[in-house]
C-alpha positions as CSV (number, residue, x, y, z in Angstrom):
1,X,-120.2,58.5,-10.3
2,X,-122.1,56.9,-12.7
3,X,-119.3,55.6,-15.7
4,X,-120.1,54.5,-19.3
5,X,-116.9,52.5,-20.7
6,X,-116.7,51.3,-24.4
7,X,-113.9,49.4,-25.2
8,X,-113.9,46.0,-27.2
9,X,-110.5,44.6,-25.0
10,X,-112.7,42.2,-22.4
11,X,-109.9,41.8,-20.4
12,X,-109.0,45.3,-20.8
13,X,-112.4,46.5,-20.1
14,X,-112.8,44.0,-17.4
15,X,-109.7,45.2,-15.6
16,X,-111.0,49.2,-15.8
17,X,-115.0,48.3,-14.2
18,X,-113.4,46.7,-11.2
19,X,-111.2,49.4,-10.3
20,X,-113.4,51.9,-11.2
21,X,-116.5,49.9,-9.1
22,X,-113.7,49.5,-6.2
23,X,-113.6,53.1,-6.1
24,X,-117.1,53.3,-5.6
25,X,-118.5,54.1,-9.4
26,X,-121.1,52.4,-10.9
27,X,-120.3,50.7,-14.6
28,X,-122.2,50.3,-17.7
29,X,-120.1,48.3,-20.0
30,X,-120.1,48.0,-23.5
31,X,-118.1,47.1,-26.5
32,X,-119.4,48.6,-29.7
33,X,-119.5,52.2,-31.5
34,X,-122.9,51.7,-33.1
35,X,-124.1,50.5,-29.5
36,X,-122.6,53.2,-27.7
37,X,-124.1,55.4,-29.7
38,X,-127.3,54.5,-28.9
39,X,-126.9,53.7,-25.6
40,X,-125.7,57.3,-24.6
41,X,-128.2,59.0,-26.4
42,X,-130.6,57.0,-24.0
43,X,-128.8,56.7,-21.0
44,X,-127.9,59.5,-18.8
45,X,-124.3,59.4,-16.9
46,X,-121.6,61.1,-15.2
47,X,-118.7,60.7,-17.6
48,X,-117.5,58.2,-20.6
49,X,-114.4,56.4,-20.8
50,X,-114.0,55.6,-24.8
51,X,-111.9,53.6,-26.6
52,X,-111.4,55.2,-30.2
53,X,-110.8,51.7,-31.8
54,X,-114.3,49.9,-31.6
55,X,-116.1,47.8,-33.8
56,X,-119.4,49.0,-35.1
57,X,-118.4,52.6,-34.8
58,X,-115.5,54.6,-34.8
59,X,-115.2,55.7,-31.2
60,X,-113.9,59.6,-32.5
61,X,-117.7,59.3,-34.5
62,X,-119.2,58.7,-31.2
63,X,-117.5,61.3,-29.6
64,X,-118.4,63.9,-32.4
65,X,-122.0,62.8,-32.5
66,X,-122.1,63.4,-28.6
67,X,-121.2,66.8,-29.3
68,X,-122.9,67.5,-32.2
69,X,-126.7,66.8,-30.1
70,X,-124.8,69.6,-27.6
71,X,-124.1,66.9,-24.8
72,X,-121.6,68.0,-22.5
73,X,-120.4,65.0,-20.4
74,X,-116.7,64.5,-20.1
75,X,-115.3,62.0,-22.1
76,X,-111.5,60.3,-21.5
77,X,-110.4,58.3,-24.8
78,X,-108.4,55.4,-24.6
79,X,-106.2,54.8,-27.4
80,X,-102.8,53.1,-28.8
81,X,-102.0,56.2,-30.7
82,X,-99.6,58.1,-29.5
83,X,-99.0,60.6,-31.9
84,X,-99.0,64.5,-31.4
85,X,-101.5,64.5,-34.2
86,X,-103.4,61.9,-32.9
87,X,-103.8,63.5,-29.8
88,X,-104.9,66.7,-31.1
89,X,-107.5,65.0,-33.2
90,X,-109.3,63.7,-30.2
91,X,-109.1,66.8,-28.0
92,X,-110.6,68.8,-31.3
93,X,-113.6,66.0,-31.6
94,X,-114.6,66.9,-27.9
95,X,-112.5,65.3,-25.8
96,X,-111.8,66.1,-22.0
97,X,-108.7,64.1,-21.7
98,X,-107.0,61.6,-23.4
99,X,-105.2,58.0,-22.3
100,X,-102.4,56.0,-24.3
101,X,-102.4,52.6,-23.8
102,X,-100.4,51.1,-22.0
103,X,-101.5,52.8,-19.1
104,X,-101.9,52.5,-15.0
105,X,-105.0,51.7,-13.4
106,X,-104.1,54.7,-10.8
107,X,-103.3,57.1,-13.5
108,X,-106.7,56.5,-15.5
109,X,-108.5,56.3,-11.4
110,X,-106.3,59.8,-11.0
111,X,-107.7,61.4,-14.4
112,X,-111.3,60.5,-13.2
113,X,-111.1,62.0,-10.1
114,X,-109.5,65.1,-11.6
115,X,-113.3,65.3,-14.4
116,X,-115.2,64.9,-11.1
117,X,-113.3,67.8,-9.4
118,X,-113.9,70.0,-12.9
119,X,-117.9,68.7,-12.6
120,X,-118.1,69.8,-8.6
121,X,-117.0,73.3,-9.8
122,X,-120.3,73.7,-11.4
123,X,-123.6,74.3,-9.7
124,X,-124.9,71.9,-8.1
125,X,-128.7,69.7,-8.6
126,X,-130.3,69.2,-5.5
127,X,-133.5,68.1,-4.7
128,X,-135.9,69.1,-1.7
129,X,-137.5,65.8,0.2
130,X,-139.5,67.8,2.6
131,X,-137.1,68.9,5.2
132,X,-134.6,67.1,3.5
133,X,-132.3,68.7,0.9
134,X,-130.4,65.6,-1.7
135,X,-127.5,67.2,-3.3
136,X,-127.6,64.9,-6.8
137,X,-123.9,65.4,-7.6
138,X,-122.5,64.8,-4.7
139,X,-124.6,62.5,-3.9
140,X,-125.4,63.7,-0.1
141,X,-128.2,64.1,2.3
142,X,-128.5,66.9,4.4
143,X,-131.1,67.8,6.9
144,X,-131.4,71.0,8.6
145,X,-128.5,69.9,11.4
146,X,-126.3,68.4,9.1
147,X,-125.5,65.2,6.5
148,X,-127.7,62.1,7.0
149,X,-125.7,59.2,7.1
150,X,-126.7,57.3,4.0
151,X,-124.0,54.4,2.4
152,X,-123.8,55.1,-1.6
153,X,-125.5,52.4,-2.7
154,X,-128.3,53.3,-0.8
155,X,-128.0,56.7,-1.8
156,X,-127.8,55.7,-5.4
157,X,-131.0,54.2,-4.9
158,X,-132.5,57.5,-3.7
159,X,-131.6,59.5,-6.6
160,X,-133.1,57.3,-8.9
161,X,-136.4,58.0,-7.1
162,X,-135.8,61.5,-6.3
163,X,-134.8,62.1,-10.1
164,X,-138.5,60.3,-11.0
165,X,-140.2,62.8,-9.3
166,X,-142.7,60.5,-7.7
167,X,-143.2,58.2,-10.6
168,X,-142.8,54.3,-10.2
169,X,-139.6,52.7,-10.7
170,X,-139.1,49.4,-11.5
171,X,-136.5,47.1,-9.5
172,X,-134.3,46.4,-13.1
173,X,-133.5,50.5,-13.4
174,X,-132.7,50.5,-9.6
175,X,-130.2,47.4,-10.0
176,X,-128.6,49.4,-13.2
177,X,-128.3,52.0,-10.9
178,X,-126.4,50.7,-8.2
179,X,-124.5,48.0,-10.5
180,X,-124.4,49.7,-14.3
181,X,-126.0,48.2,-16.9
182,X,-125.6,44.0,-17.3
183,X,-124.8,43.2,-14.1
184,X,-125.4,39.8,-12.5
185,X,-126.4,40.8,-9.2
186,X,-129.5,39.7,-8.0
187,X,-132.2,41.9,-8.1
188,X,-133.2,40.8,-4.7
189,X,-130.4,43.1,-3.4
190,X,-132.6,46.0,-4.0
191,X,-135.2,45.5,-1.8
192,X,-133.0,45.2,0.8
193,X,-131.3,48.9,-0.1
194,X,-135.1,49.5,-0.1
195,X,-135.8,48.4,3.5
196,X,-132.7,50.1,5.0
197,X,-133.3,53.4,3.4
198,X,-137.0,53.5,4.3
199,X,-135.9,53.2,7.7
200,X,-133.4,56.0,7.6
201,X,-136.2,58.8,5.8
202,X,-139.1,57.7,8.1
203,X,-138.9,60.5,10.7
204,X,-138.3,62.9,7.9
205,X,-141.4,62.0,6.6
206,X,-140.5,60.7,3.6
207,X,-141.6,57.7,2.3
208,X,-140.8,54.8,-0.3
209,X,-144.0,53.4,-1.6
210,X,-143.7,50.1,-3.3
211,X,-145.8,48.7,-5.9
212,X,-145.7,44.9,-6.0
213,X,-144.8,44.3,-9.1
214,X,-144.2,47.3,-10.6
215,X,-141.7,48.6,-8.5
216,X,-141.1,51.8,-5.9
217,X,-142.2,55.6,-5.9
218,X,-140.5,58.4,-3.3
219,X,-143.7,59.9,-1.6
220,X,-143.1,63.1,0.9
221,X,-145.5,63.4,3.8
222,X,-147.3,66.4,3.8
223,X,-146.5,68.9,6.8
């Protein structure tokens, strides 16, 4: 899944993106309300881990005016409150689950799988790559006998390009991507994702077109 975490704790924050990236998520990382805020009206994602005590912005504030534009991505907020009250406060802003600190990396890992579970419920977006189907939640590949082995990052990759609809993508979006936003990787790394995956989606006839420069663009064959 793609993750958006706001919390102002470095460390704190820090600690969360690397368990959360070891179990495979990508994580955009950011510290302040009023950047939040505009970041996630901007930014599309799978779910938001918030801390309610942020500089800049009050993280309940971001939460309301999440819901108040009708988005529905689940939200988990961090807090130090503990309070009943408290509690009830968040859940009755929009919350979809709620996380007093001190907590356990494997229980805040457990509460995320348990949102993704609630989000697989729902129908899912897939996208047809010629004789390809790309299930955009999942994400998978299937072709007609079965899934396509694909790693995620490479398939992270393709749903960028698949969600562009055949428009040009350039290498920086592609490295948010597979990263989150503000990471230090290389962007080198994604041409090599690239190269791999063009490999795998040649004898579908489907093809990655790259613009020197510019950046890449998912082209299917025609029959």
């Amino acid at each position: 899944m793609h993750i958006v975490l706001v919390e102002d704790n470095q460390s704190l924050r820090k600690g969360i993106a690397y368990r959360l990236e070891d179990d495979g998520h990508a994580v955009d990382q950011l510290e302040d309300g009023e950047e939040a805020d505009g970041f996630l009206r901007q930014v599309d994602c799978d779910l938001v881990i918030l801390d309610i005590n942020l500089p800049g912005r009050d993280g309940l504030d971001v939460l309301r005016a999440l819901r108040d534009r009708g988005d529905p991505r689940p939200v988990i907020l961090l807090t130090a409150r503990s309070s009943t009250e408290d509690r009830v406060l968040g859940l009755d802003a929009g919350a979809d689950d709620y996380l007093v600190k001190p907590f356990a990396m494997d229980e805040l890992a457990a509460r995320v799988r348990a949102l993704s579970r609630r989000r697989d419920v729902a129908p899912r977006r897939t996208v047809t790559l010629g004789p390809l189907t790309l299930d955009v939640e999942t994400p998978q590949l299937l072709a007609t006998e079965g899934p396509v082995n694909v790693p995620r990052r490479e398939l992270a990759v393709l749903v960028t390009l698949a969600e562009a609809a055949g428009t040009t993508v350039s290498k920086e979006r592609l490295l948010d991507r597979i990263y989150g936003t503000g990471s230090e990787t290389d962007d080198k790394v994604v041409e090599v994702y690239v190269s791999r995956l063009r490999k795998r989606l040649a004898s579908y006839g489907v093809e990655i077109r790259v613009h020197r420069g510019i950046g890449y663009a998912l082209v299917i064959e025609g029959p």
